[in-house]
N, C-alpha and C positions, 0 to 999 in steps of 0.2 A: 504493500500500500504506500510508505511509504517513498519507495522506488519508484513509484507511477508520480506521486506528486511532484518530486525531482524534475521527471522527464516534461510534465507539464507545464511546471514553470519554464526552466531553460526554454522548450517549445517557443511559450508565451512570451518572453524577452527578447528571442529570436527573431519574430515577427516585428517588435517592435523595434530592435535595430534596425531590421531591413525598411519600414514605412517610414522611420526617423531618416533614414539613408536616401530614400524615395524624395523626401518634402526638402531636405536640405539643399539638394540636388537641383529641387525646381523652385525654392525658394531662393537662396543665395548661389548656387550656380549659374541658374539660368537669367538670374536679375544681376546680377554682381559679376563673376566670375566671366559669363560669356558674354556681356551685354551687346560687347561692339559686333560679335559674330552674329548676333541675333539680329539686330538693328534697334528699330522701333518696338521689336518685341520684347525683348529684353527690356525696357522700363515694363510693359505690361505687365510680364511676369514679376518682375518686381511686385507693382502694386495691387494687382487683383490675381494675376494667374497660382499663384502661391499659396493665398486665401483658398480656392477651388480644389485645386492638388488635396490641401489637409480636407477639405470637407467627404472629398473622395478617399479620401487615406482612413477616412473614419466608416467609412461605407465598407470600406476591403476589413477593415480590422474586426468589424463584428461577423462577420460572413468569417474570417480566418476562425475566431474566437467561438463561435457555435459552432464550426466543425472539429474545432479540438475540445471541444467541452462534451460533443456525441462519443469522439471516440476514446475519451476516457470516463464515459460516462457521471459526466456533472450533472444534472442540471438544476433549473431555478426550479423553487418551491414555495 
């Protein structure tokens, strides 16, 4: 039992490196880091495309997070 909650968590942090990794990317990458390669897009993603990314990055993390919650058998009550 133990052992499963381990793998759970690590899982669960996993996911949220990778979606932290996702938003950084399109947040300060694509707004900061690429700006001049993008053009005019590059302010966009700056100031709105970044916002959208996370909004989406919250769509993918409950959809990750109920399918890891079925396959170790979580759920709400």
């Amino acid at each position: 039992m133990e052992k499963d909650v381990k793998k759970y968590w690590r899982t669960n942090i996993r996911y949220i490196l990778m979606l932290l990794t996702v938003w950084f990317l399109a947040s300060y990458g694509a707004g900061i880091m690429f700006k001049d390669a993008l053009g005019t897009w590059g302010f966009w993603f700056a100031q709105q495309g970044s916002i959208y990314v996370f909004v989406v990055l919250i769509f993918v993390y409950v959809v990750l997070l109920n399918r890891l919650d079925k396959k170790y058998d979580i759920d709400e009550k």
